[in-house]
VOBA-1610 file (N, C-alpha, C; in pm, whole numbers, padded with zeros to 5 digits, always signed):
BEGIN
Unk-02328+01157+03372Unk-02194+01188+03329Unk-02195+01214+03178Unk-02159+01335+03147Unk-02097+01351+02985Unk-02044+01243+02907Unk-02070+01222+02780Unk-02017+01151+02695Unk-01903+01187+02578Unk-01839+01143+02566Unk-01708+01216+02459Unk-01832+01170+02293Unk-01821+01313+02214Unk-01849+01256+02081Unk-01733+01346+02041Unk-01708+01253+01908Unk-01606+01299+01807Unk-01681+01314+01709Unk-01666+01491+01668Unk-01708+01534+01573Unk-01660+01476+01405Unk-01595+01425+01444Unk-01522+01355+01328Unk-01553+01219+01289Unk-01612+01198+01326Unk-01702+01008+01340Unk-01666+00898+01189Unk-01761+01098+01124Unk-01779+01016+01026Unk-01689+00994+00944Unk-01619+01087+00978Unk-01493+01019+00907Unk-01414+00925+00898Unk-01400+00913+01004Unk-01343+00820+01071Unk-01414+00667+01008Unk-01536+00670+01031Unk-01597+00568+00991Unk-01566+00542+00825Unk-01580+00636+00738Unk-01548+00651+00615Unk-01436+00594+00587Unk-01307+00630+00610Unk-01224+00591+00576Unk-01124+00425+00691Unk-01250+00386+00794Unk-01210+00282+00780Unk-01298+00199+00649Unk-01370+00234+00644Unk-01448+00166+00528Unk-01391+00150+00420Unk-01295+00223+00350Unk-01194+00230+00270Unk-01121+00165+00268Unk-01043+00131+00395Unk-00940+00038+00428Unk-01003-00084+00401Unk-01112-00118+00464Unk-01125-00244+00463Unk-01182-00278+00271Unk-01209-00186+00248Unk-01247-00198+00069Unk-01079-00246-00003Unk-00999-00175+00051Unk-00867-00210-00016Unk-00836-00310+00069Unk-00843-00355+00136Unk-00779-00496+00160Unk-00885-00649+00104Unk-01025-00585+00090Unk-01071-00695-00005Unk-00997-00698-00142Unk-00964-00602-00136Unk-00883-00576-00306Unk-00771-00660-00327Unk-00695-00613-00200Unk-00566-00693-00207Unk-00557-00846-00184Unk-00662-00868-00073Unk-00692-01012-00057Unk-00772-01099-00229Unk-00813-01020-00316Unk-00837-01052-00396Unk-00796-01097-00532Unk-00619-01009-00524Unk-00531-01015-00609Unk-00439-01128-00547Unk-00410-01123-00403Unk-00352-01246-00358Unk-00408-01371-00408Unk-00580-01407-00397Unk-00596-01507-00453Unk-00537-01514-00604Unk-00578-01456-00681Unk-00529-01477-00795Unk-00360-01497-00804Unk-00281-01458-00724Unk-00130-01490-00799Unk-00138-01623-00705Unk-00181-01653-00592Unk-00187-01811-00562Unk-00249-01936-00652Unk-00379-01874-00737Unk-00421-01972-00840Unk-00354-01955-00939Unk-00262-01855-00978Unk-00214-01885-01096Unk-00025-01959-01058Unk-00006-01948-00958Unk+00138-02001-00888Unk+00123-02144-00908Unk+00003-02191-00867Unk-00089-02338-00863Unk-00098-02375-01009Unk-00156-02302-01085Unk-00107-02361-01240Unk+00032-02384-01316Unk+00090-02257-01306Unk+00252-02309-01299Unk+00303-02431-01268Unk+00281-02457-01106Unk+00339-02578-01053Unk+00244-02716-01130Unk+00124-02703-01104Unk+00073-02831-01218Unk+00106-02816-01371Unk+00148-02724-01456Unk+00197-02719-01552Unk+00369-02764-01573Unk+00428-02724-01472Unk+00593-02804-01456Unk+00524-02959-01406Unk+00470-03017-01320Unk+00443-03122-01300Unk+00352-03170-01445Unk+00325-03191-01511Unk+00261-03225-01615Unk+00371-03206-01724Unk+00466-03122-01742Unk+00557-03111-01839Unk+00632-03222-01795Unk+00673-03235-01640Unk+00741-03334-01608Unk+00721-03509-01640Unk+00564-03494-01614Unk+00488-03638-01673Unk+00532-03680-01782Unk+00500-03576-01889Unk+00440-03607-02006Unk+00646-03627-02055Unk+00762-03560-02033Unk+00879-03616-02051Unk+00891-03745-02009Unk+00862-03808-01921Unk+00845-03890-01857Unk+00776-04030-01982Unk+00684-03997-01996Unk+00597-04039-02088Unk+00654-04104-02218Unk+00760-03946-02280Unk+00799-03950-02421Unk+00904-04006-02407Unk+00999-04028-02272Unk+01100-04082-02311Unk+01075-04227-02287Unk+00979-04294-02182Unk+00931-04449-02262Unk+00915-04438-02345Unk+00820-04414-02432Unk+00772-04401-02604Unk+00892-04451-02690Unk+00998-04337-02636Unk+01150-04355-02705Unk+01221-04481-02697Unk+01181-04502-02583Unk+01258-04633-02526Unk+01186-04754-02606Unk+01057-04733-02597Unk+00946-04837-02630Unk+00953-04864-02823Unk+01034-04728-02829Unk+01017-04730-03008Unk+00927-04684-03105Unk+00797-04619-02980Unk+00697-04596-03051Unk+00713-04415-03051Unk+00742-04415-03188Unk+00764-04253-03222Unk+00605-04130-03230Unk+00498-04224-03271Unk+00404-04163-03250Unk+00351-04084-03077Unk+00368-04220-03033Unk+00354-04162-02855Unk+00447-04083-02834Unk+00552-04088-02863Unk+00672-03963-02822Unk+00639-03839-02877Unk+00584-03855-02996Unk+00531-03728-03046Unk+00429-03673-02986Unk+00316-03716-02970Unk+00230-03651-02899Unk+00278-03612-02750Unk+00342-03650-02642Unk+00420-03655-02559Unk+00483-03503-02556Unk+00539-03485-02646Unk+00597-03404-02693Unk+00513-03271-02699Unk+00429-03308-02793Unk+00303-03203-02819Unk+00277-03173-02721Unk+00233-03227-02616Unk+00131-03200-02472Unk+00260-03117-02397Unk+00381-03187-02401Unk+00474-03099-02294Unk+00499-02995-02365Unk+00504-02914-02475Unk+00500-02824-02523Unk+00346-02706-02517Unk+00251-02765-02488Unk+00093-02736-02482Unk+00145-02672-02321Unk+00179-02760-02230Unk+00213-02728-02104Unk+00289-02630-02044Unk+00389-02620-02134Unk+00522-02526-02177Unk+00427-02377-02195Unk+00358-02345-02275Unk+00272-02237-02320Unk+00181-02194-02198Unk+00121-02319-02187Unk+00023-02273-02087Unk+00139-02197-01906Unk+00203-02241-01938Unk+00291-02233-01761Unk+00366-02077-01851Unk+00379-02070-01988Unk+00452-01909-01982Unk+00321-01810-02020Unk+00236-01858-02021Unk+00124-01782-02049Unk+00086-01704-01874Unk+00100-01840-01765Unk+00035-01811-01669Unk+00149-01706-01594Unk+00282-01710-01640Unk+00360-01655-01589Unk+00358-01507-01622Unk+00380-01499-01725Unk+00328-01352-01785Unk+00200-01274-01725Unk+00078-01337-01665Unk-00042-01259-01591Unk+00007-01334-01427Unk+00133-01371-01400Unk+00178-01345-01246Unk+00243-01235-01268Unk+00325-01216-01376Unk+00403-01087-01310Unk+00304-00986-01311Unk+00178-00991-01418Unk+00093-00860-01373Unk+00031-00883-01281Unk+00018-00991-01193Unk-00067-01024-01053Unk+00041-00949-00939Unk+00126-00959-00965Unk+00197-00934-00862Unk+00238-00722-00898Unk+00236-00697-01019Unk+00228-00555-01017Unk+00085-00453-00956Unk-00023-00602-00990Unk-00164-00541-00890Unk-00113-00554-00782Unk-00058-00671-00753Unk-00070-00635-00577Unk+00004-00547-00523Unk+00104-00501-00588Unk+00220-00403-00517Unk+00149-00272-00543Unk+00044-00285-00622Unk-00031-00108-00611Unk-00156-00118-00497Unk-00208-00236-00499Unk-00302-00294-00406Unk-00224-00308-00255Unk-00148-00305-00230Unk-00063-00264-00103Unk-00056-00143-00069Unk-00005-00070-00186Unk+00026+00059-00181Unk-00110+00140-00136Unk-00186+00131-00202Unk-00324+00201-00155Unk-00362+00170-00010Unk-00351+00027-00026Unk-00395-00014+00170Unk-00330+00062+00246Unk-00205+00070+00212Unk-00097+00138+00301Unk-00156+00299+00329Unk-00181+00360+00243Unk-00225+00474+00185Unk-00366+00477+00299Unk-00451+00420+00305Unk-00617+00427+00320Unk-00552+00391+00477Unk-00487+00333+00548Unk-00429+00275+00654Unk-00372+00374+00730Unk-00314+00466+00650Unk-00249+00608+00698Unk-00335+00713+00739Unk-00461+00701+00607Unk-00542+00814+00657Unk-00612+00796+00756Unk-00655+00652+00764Unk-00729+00582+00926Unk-00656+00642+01036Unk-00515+00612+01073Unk-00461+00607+01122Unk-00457+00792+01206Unk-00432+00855+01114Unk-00425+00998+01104Unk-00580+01018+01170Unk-00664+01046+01136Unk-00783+01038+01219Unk-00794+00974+01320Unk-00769+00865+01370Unk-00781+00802+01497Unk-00638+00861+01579Unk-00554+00921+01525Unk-00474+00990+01627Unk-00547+01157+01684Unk-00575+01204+01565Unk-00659+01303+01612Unk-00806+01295+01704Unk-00885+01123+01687Unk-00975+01094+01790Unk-00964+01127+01914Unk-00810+01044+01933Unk-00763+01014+02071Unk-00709+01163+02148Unk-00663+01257+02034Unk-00621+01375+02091Unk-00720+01510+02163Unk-00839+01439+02069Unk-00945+01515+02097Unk-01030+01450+02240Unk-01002+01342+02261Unk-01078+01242+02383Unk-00972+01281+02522Unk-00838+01310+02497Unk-00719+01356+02630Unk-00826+01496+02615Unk-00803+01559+02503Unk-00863+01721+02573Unk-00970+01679+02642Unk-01094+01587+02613Unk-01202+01611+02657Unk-01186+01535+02766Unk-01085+01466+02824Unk-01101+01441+02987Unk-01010+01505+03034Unk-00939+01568+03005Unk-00895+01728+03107Unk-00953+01793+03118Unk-01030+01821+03042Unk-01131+01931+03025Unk-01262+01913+03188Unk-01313+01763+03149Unk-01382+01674+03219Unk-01366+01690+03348Unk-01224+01676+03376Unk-01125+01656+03499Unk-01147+01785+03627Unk-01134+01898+03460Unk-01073+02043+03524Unk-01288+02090+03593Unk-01348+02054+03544Unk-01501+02051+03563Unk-01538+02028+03690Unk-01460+01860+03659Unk-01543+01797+03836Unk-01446+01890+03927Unk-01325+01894+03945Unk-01233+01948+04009Unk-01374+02127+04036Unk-01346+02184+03944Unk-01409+02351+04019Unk-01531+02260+04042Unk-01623+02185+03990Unk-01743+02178+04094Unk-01709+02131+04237Unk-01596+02019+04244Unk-01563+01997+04420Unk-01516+02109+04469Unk-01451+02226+04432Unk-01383+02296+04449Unk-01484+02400+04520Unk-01611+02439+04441Unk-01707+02524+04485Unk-01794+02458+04598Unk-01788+02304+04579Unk-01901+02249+04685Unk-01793+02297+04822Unk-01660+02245+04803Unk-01594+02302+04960Unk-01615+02434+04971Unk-01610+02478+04917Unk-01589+02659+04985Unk-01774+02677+05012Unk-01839+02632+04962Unk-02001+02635+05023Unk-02037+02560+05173Unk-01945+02437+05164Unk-01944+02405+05293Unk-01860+02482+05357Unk-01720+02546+05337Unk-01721+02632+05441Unk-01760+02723+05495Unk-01869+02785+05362Unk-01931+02930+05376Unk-02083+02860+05511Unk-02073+02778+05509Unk-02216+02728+05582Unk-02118+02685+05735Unk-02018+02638+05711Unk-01958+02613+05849Unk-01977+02756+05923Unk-01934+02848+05876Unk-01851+02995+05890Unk-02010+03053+05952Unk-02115+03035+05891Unk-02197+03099+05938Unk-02314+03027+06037Unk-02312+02939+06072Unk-02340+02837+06175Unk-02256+02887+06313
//
């Protein structure tokens, strides 16, 4: 029995290869706005401590500990708008890092519709084959009935 090849393989193959290149991409920028979401939140939790901290100090009377207290929740303060500032550019990678997947996903997509269109022709085609070969084997058996 015949085999379907798609002249188009390689393409096909190509540009899933693509796809899956942009979604390491994107899976790659995801990590990053999750580790930097994760610093944020330990940076509000540590700002939270260290208030925590300065206002015993306050309570306690001891102005030096409040000060440093102070210092650190301000250190924390920086660090959490520092990390915020490379989320919003984490998150402008990923919305182009989508965009491309989306993009490379389409062209997959577009080729494997044309696979499949080319695989219906080639079993009608297939179909219309076996069909005239049964078609000729009857009329040979009748030509052999007929002359018997």
């Amino acid at each position: 029995m015949a085999r379907f090849r798609f002249r188009l393989q390689a393409v096909l193959d190509h540009r899933e290869a693509v796809e899956q290149e942009r979604q390491r991409a994107v899976a790659e920028v995801e990590r990053e706005r999750v580790r930097l979401e994760g610093v944020i939140r330990e940076c509000h939790r540590r700002i939270t401590v260290e208030k925590g901290e300065q206002r015993r100090g306050l309570l306690a009377g001891d102005l030096g500990a409040a000060r440093r207290q102070a210092s650190a929740g301000a250190r924390y303060s920086t660090e959490a708008q520092r990390a915020a500032i490379e989320l919003a550019g984490a998150y402008a990678r990923l919305e182009r890092a989508r965009a491309a997947l989306l993009e490379a996903a389409k062209a997959r997509k577009a080729v494997e519709l044309l696979r499949e269109r080319h695989l219906e022709q080639w079993r009608a085609e297939e179909s219309r084959r076996e069909n005239a070969a049964a078609d000729e084997l009857s009329v040979m058996r009748a030509g052999r009935k007929e002359a018997v």
